[in-house]
C-alpha positions in Angstrom: 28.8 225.4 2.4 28.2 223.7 -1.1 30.9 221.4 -2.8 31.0 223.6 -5.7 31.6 226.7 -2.8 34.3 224.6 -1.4 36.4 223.8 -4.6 36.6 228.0 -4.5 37.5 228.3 -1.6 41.1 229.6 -1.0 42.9 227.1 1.1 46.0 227.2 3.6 49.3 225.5 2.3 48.4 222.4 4.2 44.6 220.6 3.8 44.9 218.3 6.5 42.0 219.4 9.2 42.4 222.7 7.4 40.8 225.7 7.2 39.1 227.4 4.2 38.7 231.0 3.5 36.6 232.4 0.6 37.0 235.0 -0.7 33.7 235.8 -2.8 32.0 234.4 0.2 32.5 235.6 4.0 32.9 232.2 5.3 35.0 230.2 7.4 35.2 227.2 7.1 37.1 224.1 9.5 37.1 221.1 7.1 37.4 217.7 9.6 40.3 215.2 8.3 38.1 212.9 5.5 37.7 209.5 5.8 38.3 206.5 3.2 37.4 203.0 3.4 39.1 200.1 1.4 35.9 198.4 0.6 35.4 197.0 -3.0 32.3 199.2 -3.2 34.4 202.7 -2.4 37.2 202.0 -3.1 40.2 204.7 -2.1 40.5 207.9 -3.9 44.3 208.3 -5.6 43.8 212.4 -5.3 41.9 213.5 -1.8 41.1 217.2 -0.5 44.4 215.9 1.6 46.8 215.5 -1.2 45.5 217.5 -4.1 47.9 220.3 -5.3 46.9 223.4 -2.7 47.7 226.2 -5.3 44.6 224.8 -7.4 42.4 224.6 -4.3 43.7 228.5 -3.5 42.7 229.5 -7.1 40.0 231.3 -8.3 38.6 232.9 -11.2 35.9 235.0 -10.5 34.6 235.5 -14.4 33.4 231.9 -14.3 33.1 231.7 -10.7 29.5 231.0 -8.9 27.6 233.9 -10.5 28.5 232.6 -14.2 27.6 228.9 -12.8 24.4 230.0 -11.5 23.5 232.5 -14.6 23.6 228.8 -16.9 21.4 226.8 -14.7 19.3 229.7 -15.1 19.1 229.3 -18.8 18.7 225.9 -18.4 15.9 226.5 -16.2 14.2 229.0 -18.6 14.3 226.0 -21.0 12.5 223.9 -19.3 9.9 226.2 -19.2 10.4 228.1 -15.6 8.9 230.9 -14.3 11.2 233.8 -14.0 10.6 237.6 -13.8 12.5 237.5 -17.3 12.7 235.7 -20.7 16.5 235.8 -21.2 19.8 235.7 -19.2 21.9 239.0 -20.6 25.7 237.6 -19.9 27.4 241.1 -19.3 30.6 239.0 -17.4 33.0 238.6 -20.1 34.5 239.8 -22.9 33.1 237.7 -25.6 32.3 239.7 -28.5 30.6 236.9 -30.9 28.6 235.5 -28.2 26.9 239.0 -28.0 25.7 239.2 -31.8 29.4 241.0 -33.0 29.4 240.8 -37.1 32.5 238.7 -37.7 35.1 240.7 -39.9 34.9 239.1 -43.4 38.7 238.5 -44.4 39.1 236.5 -41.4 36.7 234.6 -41.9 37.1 234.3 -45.7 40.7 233.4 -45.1 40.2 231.0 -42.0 37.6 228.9 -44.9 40.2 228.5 -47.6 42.8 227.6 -44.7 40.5 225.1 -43.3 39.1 223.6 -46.8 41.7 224.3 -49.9 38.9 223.3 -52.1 37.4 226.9 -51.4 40.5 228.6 -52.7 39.3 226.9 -56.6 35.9 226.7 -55.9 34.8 229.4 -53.8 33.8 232.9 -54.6 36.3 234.7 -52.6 38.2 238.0 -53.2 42.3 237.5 -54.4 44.3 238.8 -51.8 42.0 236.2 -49.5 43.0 233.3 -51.9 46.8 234.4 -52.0 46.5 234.9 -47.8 45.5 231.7 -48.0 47.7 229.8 -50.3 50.7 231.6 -48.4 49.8 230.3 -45.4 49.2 226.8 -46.5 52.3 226.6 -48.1 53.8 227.1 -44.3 52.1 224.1 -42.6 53.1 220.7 -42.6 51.3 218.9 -45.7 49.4 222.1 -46.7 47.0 221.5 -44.1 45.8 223.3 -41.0 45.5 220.1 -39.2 49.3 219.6 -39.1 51.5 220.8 -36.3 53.5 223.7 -37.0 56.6 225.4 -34.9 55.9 225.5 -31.1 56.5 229.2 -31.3 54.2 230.0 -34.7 54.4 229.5 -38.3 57.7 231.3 -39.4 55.8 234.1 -41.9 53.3 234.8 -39.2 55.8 235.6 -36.8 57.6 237.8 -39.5 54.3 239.7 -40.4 53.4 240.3 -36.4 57.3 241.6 -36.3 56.2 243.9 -39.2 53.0 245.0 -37.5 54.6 246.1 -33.9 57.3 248.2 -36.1 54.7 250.0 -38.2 53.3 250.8 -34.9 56.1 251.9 -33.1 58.5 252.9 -35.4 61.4 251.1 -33.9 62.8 247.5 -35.2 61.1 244.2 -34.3 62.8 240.9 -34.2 60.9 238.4 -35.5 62.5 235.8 -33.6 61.3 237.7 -30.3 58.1 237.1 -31.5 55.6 233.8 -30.3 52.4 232.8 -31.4 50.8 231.7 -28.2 47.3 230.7 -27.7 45.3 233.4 -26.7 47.2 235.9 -24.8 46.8 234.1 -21.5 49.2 231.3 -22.6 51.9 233.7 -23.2 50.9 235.4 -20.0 51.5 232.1 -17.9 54.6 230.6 -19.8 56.2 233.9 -18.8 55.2 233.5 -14.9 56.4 230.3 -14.4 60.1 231.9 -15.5 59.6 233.6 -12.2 58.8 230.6 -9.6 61.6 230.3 -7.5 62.8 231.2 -4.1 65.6 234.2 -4.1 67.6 234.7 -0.7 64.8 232.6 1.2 61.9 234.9 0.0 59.4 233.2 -2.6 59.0 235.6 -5.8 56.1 238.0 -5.9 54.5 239.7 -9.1 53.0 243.1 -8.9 49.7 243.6 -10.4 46.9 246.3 -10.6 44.1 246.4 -7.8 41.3 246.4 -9.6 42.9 243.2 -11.9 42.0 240.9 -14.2 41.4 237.3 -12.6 43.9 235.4 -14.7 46.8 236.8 -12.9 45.7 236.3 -9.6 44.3 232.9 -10.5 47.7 232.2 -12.4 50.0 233.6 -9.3 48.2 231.3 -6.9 48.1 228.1 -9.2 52.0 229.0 -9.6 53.0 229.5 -5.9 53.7 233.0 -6.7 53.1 235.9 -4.3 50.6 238.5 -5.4 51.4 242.2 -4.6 48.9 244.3 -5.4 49.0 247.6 -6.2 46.0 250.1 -5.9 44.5 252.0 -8.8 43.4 255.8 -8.5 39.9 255.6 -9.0 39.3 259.4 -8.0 41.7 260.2 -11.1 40.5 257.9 -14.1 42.0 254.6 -12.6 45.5 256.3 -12.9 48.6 254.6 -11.8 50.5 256.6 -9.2 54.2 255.5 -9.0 53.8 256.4 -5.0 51.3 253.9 -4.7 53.6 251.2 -6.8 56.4 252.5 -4.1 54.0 251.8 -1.0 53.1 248.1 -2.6 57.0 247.1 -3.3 58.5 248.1 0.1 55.5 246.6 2.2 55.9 243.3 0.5 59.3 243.3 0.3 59.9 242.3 4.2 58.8 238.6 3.1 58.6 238.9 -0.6 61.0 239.0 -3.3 59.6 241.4 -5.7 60.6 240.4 -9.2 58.2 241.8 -12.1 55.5 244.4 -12.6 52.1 243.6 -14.6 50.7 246.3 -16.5 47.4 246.2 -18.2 46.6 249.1 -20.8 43.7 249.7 -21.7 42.8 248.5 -18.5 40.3 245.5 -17.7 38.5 246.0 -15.4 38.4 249.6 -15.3 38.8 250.9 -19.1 41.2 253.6 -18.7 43.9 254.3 -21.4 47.4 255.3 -19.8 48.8 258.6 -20.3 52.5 258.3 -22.0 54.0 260.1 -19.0 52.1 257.5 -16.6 54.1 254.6 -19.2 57.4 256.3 -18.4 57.0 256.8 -15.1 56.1 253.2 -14.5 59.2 252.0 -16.8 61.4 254.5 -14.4 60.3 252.5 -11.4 60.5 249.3 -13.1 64.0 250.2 -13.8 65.1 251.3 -10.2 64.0 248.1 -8.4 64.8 245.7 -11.7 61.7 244.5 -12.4 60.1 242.5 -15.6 58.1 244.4 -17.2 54.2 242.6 -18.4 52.8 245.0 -20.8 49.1 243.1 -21.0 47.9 245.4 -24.2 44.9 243.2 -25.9 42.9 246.2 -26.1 44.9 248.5 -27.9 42.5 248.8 -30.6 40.1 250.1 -28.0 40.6 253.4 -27.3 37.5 255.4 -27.5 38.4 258.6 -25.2 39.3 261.4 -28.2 41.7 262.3 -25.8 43.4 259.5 -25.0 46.1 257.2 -27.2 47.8 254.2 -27.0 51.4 254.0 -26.6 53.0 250.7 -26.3 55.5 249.9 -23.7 58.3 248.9 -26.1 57.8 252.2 -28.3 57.9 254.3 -24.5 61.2 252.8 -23.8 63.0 252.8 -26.9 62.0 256.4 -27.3 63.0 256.6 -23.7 66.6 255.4 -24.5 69.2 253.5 -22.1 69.2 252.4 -20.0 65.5 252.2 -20.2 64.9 250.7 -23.5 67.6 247.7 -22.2 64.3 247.0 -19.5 63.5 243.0 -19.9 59.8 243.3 -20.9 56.8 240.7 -22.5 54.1 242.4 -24.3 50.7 240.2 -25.1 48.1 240.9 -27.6 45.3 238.3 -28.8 42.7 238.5 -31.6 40.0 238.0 -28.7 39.7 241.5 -28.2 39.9 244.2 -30.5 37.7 244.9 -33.4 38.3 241.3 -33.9 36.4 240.0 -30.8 37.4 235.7 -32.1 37.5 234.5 -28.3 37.3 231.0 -29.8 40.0 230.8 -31.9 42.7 230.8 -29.2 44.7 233.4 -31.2 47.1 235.9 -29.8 51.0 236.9 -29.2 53.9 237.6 -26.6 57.1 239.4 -28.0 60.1 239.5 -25.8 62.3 241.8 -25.7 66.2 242.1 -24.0 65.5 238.6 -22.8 69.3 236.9 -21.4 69.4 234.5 -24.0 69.7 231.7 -22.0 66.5 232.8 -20.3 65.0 233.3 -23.7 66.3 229.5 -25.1 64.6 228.3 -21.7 61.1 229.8 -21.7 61.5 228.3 -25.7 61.9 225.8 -24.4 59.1 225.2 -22.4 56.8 226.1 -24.5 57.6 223.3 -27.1 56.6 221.4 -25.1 52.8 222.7 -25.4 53.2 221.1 -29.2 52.0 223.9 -30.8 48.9 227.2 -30.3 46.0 226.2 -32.8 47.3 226.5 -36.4 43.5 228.7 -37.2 44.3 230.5 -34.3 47.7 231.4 -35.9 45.8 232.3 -39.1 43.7 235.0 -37.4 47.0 236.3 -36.3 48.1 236.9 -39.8 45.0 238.2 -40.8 45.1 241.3 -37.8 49.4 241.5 -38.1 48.5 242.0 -41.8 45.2 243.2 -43.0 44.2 244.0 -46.5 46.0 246.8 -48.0 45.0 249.8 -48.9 44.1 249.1 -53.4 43.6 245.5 -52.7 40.3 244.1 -53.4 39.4 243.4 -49.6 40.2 246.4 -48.0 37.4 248.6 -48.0 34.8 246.1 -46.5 37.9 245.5 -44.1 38.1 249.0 -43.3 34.4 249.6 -43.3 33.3 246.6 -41.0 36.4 247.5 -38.6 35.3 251.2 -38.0 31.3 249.9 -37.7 32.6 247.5 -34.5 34.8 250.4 -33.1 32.0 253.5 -33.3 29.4 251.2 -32.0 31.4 250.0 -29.2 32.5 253.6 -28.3 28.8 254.6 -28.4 28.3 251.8 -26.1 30.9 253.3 -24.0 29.6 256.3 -23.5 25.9 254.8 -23.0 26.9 253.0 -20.0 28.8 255.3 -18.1 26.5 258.3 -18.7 23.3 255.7 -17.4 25.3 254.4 -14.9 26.3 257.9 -13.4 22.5 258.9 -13.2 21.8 256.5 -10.9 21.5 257.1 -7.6 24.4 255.7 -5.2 26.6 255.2 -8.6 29.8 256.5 -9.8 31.1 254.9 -12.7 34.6 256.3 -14.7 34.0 257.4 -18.5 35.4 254.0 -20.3 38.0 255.5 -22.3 39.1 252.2 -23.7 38.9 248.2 -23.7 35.5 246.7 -23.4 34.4 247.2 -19.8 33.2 249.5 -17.2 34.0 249.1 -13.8 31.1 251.5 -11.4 31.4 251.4 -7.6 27.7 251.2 -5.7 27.2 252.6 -2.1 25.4 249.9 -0.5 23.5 250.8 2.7 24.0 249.2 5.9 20.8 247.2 5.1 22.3 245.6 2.3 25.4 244.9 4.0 23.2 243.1 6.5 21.3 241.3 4.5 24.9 240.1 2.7 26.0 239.1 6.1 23.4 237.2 6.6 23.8 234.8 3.4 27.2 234.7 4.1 28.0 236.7 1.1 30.3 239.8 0.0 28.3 242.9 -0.2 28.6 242.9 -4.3 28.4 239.5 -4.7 25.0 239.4 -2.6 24.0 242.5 -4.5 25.3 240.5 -7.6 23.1 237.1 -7.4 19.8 239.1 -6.6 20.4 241.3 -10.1 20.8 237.9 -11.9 18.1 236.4 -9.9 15.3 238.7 -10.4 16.4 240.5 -13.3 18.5 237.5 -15.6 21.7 240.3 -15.8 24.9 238.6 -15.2 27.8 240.5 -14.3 31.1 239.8 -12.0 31.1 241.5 -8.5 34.5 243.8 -7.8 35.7 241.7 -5.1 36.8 239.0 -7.8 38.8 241.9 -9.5 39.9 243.1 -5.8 38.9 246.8 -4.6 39.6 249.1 -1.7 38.2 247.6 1.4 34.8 249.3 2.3 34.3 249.7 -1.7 32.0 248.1 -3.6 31.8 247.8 -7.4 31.1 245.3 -10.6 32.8 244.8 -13.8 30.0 244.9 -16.9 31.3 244.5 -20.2 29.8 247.2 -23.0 29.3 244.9 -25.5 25.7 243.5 -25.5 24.2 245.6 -29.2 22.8 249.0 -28.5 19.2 247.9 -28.3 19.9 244.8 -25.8 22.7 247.1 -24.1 19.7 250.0 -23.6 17.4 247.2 -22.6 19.7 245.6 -20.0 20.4 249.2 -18.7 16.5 250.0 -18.4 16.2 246.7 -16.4 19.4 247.6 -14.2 17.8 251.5 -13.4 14.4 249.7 -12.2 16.3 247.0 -10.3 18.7 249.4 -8.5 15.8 251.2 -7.2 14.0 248.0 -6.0 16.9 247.0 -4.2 17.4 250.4 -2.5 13.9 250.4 -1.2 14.1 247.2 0.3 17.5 247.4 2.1 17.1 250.9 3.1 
């Protein structure tokens, strides 16, 4: 087992002669108790395998796990001049839009320049309402200069305009003091799970969250000491949530586990399906009778490409819902990652709380002042998607215009993969009603299995690294997601550009029958 395989492995509690369990990799693993020596040449090591933190040895994060380490030596190998069966590695593991050719949206980026160099705002050829954006915001930062801390929590009129954003989309009131800029969603996501780490009546705290799941949450839980209880996902019905299967996963965990929150991710990564409004109540109803915190994960709610599908946010569901359900302590996250948006980099995003104790609310404050602050162009972003161009000022139609091009190319893409997917033999793959992925199960023979078994890899994950070895196509086998066991499936994003995306799925057809023949 390689060094870089061991720091992935999932550890026990205690390292000490321990044994280490993979779970990307089918391997066991007895580590023997290392061995220092105080000689001036080696001197001893302050942090050991022995006394390192075990939740970080326990962690992993399979979107830039071994297949994403592997896919850069390739590039690095191509480089140099290397012989491969391909010219290019096609990164279909994650969700960053710019890195596959995405067009930028103008205002942002017109707005993000003046914030960045004032000088623009005089001397640049830039619309009004971009000039005014940008003097606003300016006037909000410490020396009228991005490069100045602001609030820990967000510049004051950003916060005020995302509060005005969530109310024009639900149509109920937003506090703007509920609201904080965080960087990315993920660091809202986190400084809300470390409210939960504690021990209640003996039992350590446990967070429910999807099976299929994003990687961050289980990474997070495990790095936190939390208790993951996962709950399966319908994949026979659209990746639907069934409140009998949420029942099944609270009372088997609840024998050694105290159950304290429920994660929620709509539109769904990795599986792209858009929850019905009766599937949000139902889930809010639950939530209620066990007393659970609700964590509405809804980055994607600008994708929704299914024409019969719509996004309802959890806070409009319960205040339409009424008490005692719209009293239901909830966190909703949303990021400029994502979206039409697709600015990974900036580190932009949101968290408001809602029916927070107080107390609680002051606390998880704060903790987060002590992070300083989230990146003050990150915050910018966030103004520019909380408020847009209006409709008669002098940015909006190229707003509009670039906004719907992203979203009808992505929703072509959409239905591109699944439809190719679903043609191939041994594939079943869910239409990808929203977000930015698509999430097929493969039946892999009892050859491939084998074979797997015999390199001391999962099933996808062997199928995995010989599609990026032969082929250059990088994508994230299901068992870093989790799956039902026997099941085997891969997360692909949609957003390689329709002639790379048609190329990548011409190359995937040809390699899928390759592979079929040869472990048949």
């Amino acid at each position: 087992m390689s060094a870089k395989m061991l720091g992935r492995a999932v550890g026990s509690r205690a390292l000490s002669g321990t044994v280490l369990r993979s779970e990307l990799f089918d391997i066991t693993v007895s580590l023997p108790r290392p061995t220092f020596t105080n000689q001036r040449t080696m001197a001893s090591k302050a942090i050991t395998m022995e006394n390192i933190n075990p939740n970080i040895v326990k962690l992993e994060y399979a979107v830039r796990g071994p297949l994403v380490i592997r896919a850069a030596e390739i590039e690095k190998e191509l480089q140099k001049g290397a012989s491969k069966p391909f010219k290019k590695v096609i990164r279909a593991n994650i969700g960053d839009a710019h890195a596959m050719q995405q067009v930028p949206i103008t205002f942002i980026r017109q707005v993000l320049a003046c914030v960045a160099y004032p000088d623009l705002i005089e001397k640049g050829d830039f619309p009004e309402d971009v000039k005014e954006r940008a003097k606003l915001l300016l006037g909000a930062m410490g020396g009228k200069s991005a490069g100045s801390y602001t609030m820990s929590h967000g510049i004051e009129i950003i916060r005020r305009h995302v509060a005005e954003y969530i109310e024009r989309r639900d149509g109920h009131k937003s506090d703007w003091t509920n609201v904080c800029l965080t960087g990315g969603a993920s660091n809202g996501i986190k400084n809300c799970l470390q409210l939960l780490i504690n021990e209640i009546d003996g039992k350590p705290s446990g967070v429910m969250i999807p099976i299929p799941q994003y990687p961050l949450y289980s990474a997070s839980l495990a790095e936190y000491g939390l208790e993951q209880v996962g709950y399966y996902l319908d994949e026979d019905n659209g990746w639907g949530l069934d409140t009998n299967e949420l029942e099944r996963a609270l009372k088997e965990a609840s024998t050694t586990v105290k159950v304290r929150a429920i994660v929620v991710i709509n539109p769904g990564n990795p599986t792209g399906q858009v929850l019905t409004r009766q599937n949000i109540e139902e889930i809010v109803k639950f939530a209620n009778k066990h007393n659970l915190f609700v964590f509405a994960d809804e980055v994607y709610q600008d994708n929704v490409y299914d024409p019969n599908s719509k996004f309802f946010s959890f806070k409009k569901v319960m205040a339409d819902m009424g008490e005692p359900y719209s009293k239901r302590e909830l966190a909703s996250f949303m990021s400029v990652s994502k979206g039409y948006m697709g600015e990974c980099g900036l580190r932009g995003g949101w968290m408001e709380v809602v029916n927070f104790d107080p107390r609680v609310q002051a606390n998880l404050y704060k903790a987060i002042s002590a992070m300083l602050c989230p990146s003050s162009l990150g915050q910018v972003a966030v103004d520019c998607v909380a408020k847009p161009p209006a409709q008669g000022e002098p940015s909006y139609e190229l707003w509009a215009r670039e906004k719907e091009a992203v979203l009808s190319s992505l929703n072509k893409r959409a239905k591109m993969i699944a439809d190719t997917f679903n043609q191939m033999k041994g594939f079943k793959c869910n239409p990808v009603q929203g977000a930015m992925y698509a999430f097929p199960s493969i039946a892999l023979g009892k050859g491939a299995v084998e074979a797997a078994k015999k390199e001391g890899k999962a099933p996808d994950v062997y199928y995995a690294f010989k599609l990026l070895e032969e082929t250059g196509i990088c994508v994230v086998p299901g068992s870093g997601f989790g799956q039902r066991p026997n099941t085997y499936h891969f997360r692909t994003t949609i957003l390689p550009q329709p002639d790379l995306l048609q190329e990548m799925l011409d190359i995937f057809k040809q390699f899928h029958e390759k592979f079929t023949k040869e472990h048949s």
